[in-house]
C-alpha positions in Angstrom: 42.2 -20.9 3.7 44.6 -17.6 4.1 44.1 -17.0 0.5 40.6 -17.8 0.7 40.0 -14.9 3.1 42.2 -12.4 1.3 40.0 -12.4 -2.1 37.1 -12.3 0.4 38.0 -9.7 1.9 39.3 -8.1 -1.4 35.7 -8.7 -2.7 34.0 -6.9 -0.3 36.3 -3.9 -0.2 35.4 -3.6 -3.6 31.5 -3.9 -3.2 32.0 -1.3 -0.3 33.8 1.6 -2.5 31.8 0.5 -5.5 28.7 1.2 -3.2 30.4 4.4 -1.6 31.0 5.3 -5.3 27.4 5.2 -6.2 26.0 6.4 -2.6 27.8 9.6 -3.1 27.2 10.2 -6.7 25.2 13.6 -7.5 21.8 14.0 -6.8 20.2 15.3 -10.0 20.0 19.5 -10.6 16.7 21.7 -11.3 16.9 22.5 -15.0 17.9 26.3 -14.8 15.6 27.7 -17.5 12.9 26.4 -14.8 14.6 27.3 -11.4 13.2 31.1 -11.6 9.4 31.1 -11.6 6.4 28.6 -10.9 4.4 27.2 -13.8 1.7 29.1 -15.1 -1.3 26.6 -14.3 -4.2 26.9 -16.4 -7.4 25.4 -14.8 -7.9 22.5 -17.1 -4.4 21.7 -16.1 -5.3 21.8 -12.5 -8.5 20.0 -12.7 -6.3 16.9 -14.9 -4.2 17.0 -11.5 -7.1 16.6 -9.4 -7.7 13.5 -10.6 -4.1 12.4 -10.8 -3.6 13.5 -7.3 -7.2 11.3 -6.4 -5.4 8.4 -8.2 -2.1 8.7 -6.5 -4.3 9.2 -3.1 -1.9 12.0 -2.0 -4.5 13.3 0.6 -4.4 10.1 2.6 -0.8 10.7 3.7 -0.7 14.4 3.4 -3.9 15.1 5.7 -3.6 14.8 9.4 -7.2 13.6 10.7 -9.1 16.5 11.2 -6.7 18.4 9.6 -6.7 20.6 6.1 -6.6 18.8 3.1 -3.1 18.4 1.9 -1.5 20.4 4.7 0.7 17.6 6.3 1.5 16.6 9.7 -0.2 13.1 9.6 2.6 10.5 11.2 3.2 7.2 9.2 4.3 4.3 11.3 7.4 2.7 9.4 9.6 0.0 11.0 12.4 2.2 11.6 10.3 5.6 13.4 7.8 7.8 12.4 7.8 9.9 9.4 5.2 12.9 9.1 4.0 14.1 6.0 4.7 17.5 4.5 2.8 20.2 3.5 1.8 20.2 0.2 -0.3 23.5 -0.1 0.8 26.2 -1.8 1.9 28.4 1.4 5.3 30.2 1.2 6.6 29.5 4.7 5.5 26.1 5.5 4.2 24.7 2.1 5.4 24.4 -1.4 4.9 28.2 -1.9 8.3 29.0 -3.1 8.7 25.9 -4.9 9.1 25.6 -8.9 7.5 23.1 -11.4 11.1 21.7 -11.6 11.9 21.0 -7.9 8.4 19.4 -7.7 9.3 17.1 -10.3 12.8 16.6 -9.0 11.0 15.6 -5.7 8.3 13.5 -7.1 10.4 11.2 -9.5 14.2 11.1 -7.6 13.4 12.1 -4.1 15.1 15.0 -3.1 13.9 18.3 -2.1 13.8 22.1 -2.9 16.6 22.3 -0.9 18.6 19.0 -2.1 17.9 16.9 0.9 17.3 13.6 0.3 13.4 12.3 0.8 12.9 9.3 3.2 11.8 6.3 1.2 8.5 6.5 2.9 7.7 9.0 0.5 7.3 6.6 -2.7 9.4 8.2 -5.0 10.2 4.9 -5.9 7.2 4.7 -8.0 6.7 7.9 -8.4 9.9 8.1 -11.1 7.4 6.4 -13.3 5.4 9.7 -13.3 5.5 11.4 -17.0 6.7 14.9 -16.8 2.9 16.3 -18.3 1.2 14.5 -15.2 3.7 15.9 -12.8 3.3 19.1 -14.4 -0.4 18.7 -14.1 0.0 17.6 -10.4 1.5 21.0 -9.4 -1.2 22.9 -11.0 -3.6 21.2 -8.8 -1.4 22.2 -5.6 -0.5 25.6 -6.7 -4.6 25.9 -6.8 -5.3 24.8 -3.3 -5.5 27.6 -0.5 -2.6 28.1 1.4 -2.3 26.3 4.8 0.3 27.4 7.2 1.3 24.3 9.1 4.4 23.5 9.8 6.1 20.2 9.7 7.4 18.6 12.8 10.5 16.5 12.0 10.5 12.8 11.3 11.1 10.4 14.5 13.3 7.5 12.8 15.8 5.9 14.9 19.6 6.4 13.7 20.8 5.9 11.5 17.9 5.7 9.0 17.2 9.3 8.8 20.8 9.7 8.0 22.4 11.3 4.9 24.9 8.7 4.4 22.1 5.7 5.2 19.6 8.2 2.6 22.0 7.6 0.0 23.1 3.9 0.8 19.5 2.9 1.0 18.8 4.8 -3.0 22.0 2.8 -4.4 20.9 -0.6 -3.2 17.1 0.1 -4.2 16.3 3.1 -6.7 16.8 3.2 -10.0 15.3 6.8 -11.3 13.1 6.8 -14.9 10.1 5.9 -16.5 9.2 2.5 -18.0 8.4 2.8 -21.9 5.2 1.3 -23.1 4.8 -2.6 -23.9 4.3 -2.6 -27.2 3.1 -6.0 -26.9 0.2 -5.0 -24.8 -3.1 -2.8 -25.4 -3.0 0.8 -24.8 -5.8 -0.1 -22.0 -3.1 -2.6 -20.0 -0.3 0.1 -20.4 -2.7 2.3 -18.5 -3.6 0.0 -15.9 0.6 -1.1 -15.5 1.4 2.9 -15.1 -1.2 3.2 -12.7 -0.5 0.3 -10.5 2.9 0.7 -10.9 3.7 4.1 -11.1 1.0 6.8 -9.7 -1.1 4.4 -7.4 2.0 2.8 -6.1 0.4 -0.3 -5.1 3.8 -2.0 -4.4 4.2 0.6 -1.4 2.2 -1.7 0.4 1.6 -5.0 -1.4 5.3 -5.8 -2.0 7.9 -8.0 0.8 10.4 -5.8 2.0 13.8 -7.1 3.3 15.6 -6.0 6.2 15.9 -2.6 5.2 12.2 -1.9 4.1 14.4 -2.5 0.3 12.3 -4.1 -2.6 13.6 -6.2 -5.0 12.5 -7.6 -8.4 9.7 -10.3 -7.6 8.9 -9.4 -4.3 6.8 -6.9 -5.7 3.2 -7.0 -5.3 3.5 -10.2 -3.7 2.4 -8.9 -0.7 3.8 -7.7 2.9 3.2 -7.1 6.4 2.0 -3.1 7.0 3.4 -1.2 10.4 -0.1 -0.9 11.3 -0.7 -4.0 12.1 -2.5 -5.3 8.6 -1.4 -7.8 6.1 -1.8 -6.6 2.4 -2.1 -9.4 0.3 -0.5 -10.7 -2.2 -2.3 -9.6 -5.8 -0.8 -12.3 -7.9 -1.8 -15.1 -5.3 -4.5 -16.8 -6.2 -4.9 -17.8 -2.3 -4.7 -14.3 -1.4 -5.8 -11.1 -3.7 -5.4 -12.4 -6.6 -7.8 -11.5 -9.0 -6.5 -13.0 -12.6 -9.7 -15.6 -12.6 -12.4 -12.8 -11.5 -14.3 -10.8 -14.6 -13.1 -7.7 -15.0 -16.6 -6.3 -14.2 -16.0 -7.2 -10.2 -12.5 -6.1 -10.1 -13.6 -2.6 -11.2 -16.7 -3.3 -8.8 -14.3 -3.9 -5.8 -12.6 -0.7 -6.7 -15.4 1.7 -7.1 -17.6 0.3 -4.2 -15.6 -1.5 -1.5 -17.6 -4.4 -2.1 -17.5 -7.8 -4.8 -19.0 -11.2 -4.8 -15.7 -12.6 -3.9 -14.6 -10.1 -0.9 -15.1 -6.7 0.8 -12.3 -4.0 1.1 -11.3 -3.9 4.8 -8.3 -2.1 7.1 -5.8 0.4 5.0 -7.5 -0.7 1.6 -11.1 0.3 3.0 -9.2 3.9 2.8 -7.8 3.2 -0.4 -11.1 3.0 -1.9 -12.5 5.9 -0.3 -9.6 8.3 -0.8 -8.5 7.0 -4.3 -10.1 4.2 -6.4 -13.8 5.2 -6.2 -13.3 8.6 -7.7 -11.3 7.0 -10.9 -12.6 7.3 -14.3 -14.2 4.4 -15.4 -11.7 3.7 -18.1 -8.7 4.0 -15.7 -10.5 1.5 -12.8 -11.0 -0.9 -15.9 -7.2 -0.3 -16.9 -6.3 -1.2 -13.7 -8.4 -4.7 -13.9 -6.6 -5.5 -16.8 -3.4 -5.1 -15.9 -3.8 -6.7 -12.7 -5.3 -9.8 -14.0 -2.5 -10.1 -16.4 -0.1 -10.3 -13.5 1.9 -13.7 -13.2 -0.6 -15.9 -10.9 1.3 -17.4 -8.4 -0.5 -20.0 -5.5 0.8 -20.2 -1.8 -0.6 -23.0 -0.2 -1.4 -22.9 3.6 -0.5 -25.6 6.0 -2.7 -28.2 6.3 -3.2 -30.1 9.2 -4.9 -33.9 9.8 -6.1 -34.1 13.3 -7.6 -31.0 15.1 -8.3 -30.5 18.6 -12.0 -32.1 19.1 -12.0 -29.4 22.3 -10.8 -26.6 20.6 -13.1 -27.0 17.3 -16.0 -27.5 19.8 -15.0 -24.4 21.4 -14.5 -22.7 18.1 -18.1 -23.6 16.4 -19.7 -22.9 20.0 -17.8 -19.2 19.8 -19.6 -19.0 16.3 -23.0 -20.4 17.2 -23.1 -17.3 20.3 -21.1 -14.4 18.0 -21.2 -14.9 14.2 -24.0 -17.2 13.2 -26.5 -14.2 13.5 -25.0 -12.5 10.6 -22.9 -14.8 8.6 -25.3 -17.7 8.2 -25.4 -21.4 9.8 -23.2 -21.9 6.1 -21.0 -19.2 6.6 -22.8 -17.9 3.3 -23.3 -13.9 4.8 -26.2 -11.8 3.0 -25.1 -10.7 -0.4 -24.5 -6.8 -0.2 -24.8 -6.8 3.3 -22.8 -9.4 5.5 -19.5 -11.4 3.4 -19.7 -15.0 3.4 -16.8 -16.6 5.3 -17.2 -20.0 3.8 -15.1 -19.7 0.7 -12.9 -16.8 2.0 -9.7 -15.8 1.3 -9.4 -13.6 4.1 -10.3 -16.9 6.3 -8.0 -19.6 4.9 -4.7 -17.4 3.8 -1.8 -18.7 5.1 -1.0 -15.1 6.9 -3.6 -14.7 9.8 -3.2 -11.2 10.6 -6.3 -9.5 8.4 -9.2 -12.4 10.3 -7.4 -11.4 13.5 -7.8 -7.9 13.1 -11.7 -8.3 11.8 -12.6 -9.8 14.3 -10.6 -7.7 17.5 -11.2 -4.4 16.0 -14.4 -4.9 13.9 -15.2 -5.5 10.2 -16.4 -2.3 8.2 -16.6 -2.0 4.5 -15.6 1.5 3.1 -18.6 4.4 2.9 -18.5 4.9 -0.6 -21.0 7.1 -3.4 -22.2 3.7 -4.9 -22.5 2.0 -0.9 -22.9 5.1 1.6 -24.6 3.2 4.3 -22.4 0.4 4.5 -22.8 -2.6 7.8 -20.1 -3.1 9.7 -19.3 -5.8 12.4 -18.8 -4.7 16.1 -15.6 -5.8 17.0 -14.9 -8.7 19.9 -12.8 -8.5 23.2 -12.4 -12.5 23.3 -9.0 -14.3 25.0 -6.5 -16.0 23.1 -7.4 -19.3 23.9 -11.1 -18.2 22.3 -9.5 -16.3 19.5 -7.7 -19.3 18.3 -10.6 -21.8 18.6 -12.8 -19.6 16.7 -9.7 -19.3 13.8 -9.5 -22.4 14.0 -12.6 -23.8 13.6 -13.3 -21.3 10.6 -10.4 -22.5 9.0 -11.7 -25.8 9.1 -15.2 -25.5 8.1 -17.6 -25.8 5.2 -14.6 -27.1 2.9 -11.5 -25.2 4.8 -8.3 -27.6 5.2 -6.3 -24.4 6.4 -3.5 -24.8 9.2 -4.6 -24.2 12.9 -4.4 -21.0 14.9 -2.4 -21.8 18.3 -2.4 -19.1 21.3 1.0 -18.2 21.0 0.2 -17.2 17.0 -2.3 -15.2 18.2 -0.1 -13.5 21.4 2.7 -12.8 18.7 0.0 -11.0 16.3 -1.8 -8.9 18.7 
């Protein structure tokens, strides 16, 4: 046993200098023949990085609410404190006014600033290393060309230590490994689009991707959806219970993006913002890029927990809650008003094993994204009911018009609010 302990012990003194090793290894330099003036942006360069900058949605962390566009100061709710987002106009005391192309693009693809601080992980460098040097480039001439904003940045509110420069650098060696991904060769040009999109500029996995103890993401956890520090769920998008969308054409994936809106769902919560920010100013060809890459992903199927015997009280109380609140809109079938209302019966959103999303819908209201294609869009008033009533009504629209999902109990619905 004595000897058992020693290599234990011996292994995980070397996994700790190995990872000291790498934790304190350089951060990368600014190439010198770029540290001494900006780029020259021309205004085809700028306009390129407009739309970049609309596919990477940079506004909606950058812009407080009510605030100048791009000028920071917005707080983002992580698990671990509050990080507020920096200004990213072109003003020389608060902004990125005395910045170079270089540092940008040291920033954007390995996280550290002008300055060589490392950049909180909330900042998705992670996926922003994918970024090609010519859209970076392109990027910057769209900030250098957007009027100066003097704001400056109130520090981040992390507990210690995960604002640290030590944790910082622990944090990169366990999860970041800087560079872009080569084109598949054994995919079209159209689905190497869509992957650098997803992947890279839209950074999709930021939010639809498990993160371990440490907000960390590894391998397959991406895109298979997580738990968001507002209080949202996003969804998986290779489960085929969840967001999935490898069986849907490609014509109402591109739909969904552009508009909010599909025959199989409606865009609600943080990806309502998505598609009024980002998505719904895309080219054409890049929202049909992004369809086909994410209905190549790997489909994977979660089942929810099914359950024989319900409560006859609580499912009466449940389809009497429906009969008074829902019915109105949403149909005697559950079958909504196409455009207009989303059916529940058939709903993802309704029988996902993860509750949160139909919890939130229906405690803070339902509203489908105000878009160019759907400016006018209804929205659902949202309902001050108990728990008890809460988790009759889940329950009994879990288990209705061909539903076999697993109950909601009170205490389920205590933990999520």
């Amino acid at each position: 046993m004595s000897r058992l302990r020693q290599a234990l012990a011996t292994l995980v003194a070397l996994a700790v200098a190995a990872l000291a090793f790498v934790a304190w290894a350089p951060v990368p330099a600014v190439d010198d023949r770029e540290a001494a003036a900006p780029l020259a942006p021309d205004a085809a360069q700028a306009a390129r990085g407009a739309q970049l900058a609309l596919a990477g949605n940079c506004a909606g962390c950058h812009t407080e609410r009510g605030g100048a566009p791009y000028a920071g100061g917005r707080g983002i709710e992580t698990p671990f404190g509050t990080v507020v987002a920096g200004n990213l106009t072109p003003d020389p005391a608060t902004g990125l006014g005395r910045w170079t192309a270089g540092e940008f693009r040291r920033a954007l693809q390995h996280g550290v600033s002008r300055d060589g601080r490392l950049l909180v992980p909330a900042f998705p460098y992670t996926s922003f290393t994918q970024v090609t040097r010519d859209d970076a480039d392109a990027l910057w001439a769209h900030l250098r060309s957007l009027p100066p904003v003097q704001q400056a940045k109130r520090p981040h509110a992390l507990r210690w230590p995960y604002g640290s420069d030590l944790a910082l650098r622990v944090w990169r060696a366990l999860y970041f490994r800087p560079g872009t991904t080569p084109a598949d060769p054994a995919q079209s040009a159209e689905w190497n689009r869509g992957a650098y999109l997803v992947r890279g500029l839209g950074h999709c996995e930021a939010c639809h991707a498990r993160r371990d103890a440490l907000g960390g993401i590894r391998g397959a956890a991406a895109l298979q959806g997580g738990r968001l520090p507002q209080g949202w769920y996003a969804p998986s998008l290779t489960d085929a219970t969840e967001a999935g969308v490898a069986d849907w054409p490609i014509d109402e994936v591109v739909r969904l993006l552009r508009t909010g809106l599909s025959e199989h769902g409606t865009a609600q919560g943080p990806m309502a913002e998505v598609v009024v920010r980002s998505t719904q100013h895309l080219a054409e060809a890049d929202l049909r890029a992004v369809a086909v890459y994410l209905r190549s992903l790997p489909v994977t199927t979660s089942r929810p927990g099914r359950s024989g015997a319900r409560d006859p009280q609580v499912m009466a109380r449940g389809q009497a809650l429906y009969a008074d609140l829902c019915r109105g809109c949403h149909g005697d079938e559950g079958q909504g008003a196409p455009g207009v209302y989303p059916a529940l019966a058939g709903s993802r959103m309704v029988t996902m094993a993860d509750t949160t999303n139909l919890l939130r819908v229906i405690t803070q209201g339902g509203f489908a994204p105000a878009t160019a294609a759907n400016p006018r869009p209804y929205g659902m008033p949202p309902f001050d009911l108990g728990h008890a009533d809460l988790a009759a009504l889940m329950t009994w629209l879990r288990a209705t018009w061909g539903h076999d999902a697993s109950p909601v109990s009170e205490v389920q619905v205590l933990t999520a609010r």
